[in-house]
C-alpha angles and dihedrals in degrees: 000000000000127000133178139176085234144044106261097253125229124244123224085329090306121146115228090211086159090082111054090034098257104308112204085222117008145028103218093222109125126131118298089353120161107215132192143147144178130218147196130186130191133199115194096207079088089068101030106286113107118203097016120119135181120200129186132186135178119189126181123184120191137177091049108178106207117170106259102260080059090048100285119235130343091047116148136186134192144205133201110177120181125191145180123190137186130190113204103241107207132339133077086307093055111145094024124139126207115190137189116189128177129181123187102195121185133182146185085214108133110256095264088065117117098224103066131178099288134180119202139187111182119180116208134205113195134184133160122209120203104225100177 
């Protein structure tokens, strides 16, 4: 759970993803907002696959304070992120990640508001290289 009396402000157009674990589409950062989420992660070794992994998230921020040509006080928001994720186990692919990852992100905010209901699939390619 995190609150404040202002919206968490941005440095030099940094994102301060850190704080809201790393939200596919929002930060959760606005003005008196109560913030709070729940997650579960699987790995499928468990079950005989080896280097695949699910995620899911839900976030829900309330007692967003806007000012009113935003929607005023009593705003909330809320974030459900889902992801799959598989890790290449041996080959000339070894150590490659392959990622899915879908938000689906809602709002009271009035329509001019910048953040806006927003549904998202991103598709990742990892790889780490060992420099030293």
């Amino acid at each position: 759970l995190s609150s404040g009396d202002s919206a968490m402000p941005y440095i030099a157009g940094s994102e301060p993803h850190l704080i809201s674990e790393y939200a596919l589409s929002s930060e959760f950062l606005n003005a008196d907002e109560h913030y709070w989420n729940v997650r579960y992660d699987y790995d499928f070794a468990a079950v005989g696959l080896p280097g695949l992994t699910g995620m899911l998230r839900f976030m829900k921020g309330t007692n967003v304070e806007l000012p009113e040509r935003l929607g005023g006080s009593g705003q909330s928001e809320s974030e459900r992120d889902l992801e799959l994720s598989y890790v290449v186990q041996s080959g000339p692919l070894k150590n490659v990640a392959f990622r899915v990852r879908n938000a689906r992100y809602q709002n009271s905010f009035a329509a001019n508001a910048t953040m806006r209901d927003d549904n998202e699939t991103r598709v990742n390619v990892d790889y780490t290289w060992k420099l030293w």
